[in-house]
C-alpha positions as a printed NumPy array, in Angstrom:
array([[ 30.942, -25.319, 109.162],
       [ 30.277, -21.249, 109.585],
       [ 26.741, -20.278, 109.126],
       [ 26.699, -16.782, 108.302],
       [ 22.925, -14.891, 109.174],
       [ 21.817, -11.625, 107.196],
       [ 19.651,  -8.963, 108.333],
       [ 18.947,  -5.285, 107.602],
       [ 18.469,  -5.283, 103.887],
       [ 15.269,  -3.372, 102.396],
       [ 13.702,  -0.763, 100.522],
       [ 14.637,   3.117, 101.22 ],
       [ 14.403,   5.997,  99.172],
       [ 17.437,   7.576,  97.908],
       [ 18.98 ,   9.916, 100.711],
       [ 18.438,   7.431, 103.578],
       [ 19.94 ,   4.775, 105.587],
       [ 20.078,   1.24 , 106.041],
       [ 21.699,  -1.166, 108.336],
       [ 23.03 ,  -4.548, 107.742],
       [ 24.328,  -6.911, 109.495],
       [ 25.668, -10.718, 109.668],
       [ 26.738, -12.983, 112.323],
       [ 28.838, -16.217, 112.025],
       [ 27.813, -19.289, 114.163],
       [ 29.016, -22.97 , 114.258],
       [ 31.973, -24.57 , 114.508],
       [ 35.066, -22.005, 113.36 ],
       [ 38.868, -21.561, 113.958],
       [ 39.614, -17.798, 113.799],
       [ 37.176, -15.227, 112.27 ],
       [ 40.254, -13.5  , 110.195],
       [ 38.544, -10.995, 107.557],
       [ 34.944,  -9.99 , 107.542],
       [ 32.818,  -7.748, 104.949],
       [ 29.976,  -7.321, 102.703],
       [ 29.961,  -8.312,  98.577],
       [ 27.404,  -6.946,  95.866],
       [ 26.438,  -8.751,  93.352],
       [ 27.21 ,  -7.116,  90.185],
       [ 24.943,  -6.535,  87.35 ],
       [ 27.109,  -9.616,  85.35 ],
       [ 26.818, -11.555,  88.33 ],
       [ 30.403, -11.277,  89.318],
       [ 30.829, -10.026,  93.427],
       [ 32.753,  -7.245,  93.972],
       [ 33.875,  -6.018,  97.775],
       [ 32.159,  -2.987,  99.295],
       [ 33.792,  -3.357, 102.449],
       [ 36.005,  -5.258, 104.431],
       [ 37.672,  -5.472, 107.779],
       [ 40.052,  -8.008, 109.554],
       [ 39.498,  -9.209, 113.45 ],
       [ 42.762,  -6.328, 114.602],
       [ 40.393,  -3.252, 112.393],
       [ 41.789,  -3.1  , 109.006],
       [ 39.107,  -1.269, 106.763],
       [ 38.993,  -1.644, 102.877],
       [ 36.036,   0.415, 101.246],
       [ 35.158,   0.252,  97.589],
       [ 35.539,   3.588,  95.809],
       [ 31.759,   4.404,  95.447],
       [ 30.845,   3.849,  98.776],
       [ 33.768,   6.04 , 100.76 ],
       [ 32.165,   8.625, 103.018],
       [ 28.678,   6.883, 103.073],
       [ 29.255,   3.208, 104.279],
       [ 30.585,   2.83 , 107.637],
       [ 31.609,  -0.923, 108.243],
       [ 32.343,  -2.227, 111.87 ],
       [ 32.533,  -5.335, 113.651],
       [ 31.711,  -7.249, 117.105],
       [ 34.53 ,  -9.742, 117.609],
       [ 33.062, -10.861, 120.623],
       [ 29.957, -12.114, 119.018],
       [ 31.479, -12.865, 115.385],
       [ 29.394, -10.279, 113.817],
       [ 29.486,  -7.498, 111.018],
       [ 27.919,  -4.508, 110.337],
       [ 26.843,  -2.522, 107.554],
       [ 26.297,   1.041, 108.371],
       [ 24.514,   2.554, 104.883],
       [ 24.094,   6.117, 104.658],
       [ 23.32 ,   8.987, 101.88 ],
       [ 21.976,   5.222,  99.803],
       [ 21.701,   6.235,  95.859],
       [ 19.823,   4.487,  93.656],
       [ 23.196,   3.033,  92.246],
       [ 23.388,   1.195,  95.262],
       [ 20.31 ,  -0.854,  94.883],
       [ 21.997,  -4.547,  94.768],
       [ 21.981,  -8.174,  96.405],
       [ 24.388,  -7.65 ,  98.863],
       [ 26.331, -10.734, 100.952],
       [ 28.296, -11.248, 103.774],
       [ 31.569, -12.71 , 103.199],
       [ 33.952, -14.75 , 106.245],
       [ 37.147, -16.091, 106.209],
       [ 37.894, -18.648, 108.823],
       [ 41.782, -18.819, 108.969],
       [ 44.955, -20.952, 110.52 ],
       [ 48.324, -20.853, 109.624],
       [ 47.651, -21.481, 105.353],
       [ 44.437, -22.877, 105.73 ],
       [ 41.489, -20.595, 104.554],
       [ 37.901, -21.561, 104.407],
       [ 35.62 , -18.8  , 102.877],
       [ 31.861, -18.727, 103.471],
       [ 29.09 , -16.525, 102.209],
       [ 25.514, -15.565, 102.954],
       [ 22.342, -15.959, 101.076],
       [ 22.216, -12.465,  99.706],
       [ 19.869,  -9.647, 101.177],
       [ 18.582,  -7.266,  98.681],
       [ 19.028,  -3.661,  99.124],
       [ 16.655,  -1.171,  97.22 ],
       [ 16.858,   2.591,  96.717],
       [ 14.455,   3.712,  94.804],
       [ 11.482,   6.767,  95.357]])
């Protein structure tokens, strides 16, 4: 199984920055596509931002030009970069993996970390 660890998540006032970030440890084939999830106000998760292991970037509409994602292949991690954070972005926001060979594709989230913007 992939464990997936959150960090970064907190309060900031609208205008500022956050970072977060989430690591995959345990047993694992190939880290494919990485990214962060919010959770929507029906509950639903919709992507923020993706990337794959070779740098393919998907950003959700409201976050282009502010949200910088990136990752460490090396150490199976993902980052977050949060910038210019509106109060519109205040959500519980989880890392997504997808562990991947050939058709197989096991998907694994995080707990959540909750990001507030707020003054």
């Amino acid at each position: 199984q992939v464990h997936l660890e959150e960090s970064g998540g907190g309060w900031v006032q609208p205008g500022g920055s956050l970072r977060l970030s989430c690591a995959a440890n345990g047993t694992y084939i190939n880290i494919a596509t990485m990214g962060w999830f919010h959770q929507a106000p029906k509950n639903q998760r919709e992507p923020v931002a993706t990337i794959t292991r070779t740098g393919t970037i998907t950003y959700a509409d409201s976050v282009k030009g502010r949200f910088i994602i990136s990752r460490d292949n090396a150490k199976n991690a993902v980052h977050l970069q949060m910038n210019s954070l509106k109060p519109d972005d205040t959500r519980v926001y989880f890392c997504y993996v997808e562990d991947t060979e050939l058709n197989s594709v096991e998907q694994y989230w995080g707990q959540g970390t909750q990001v507030t913007v707020s003054s």
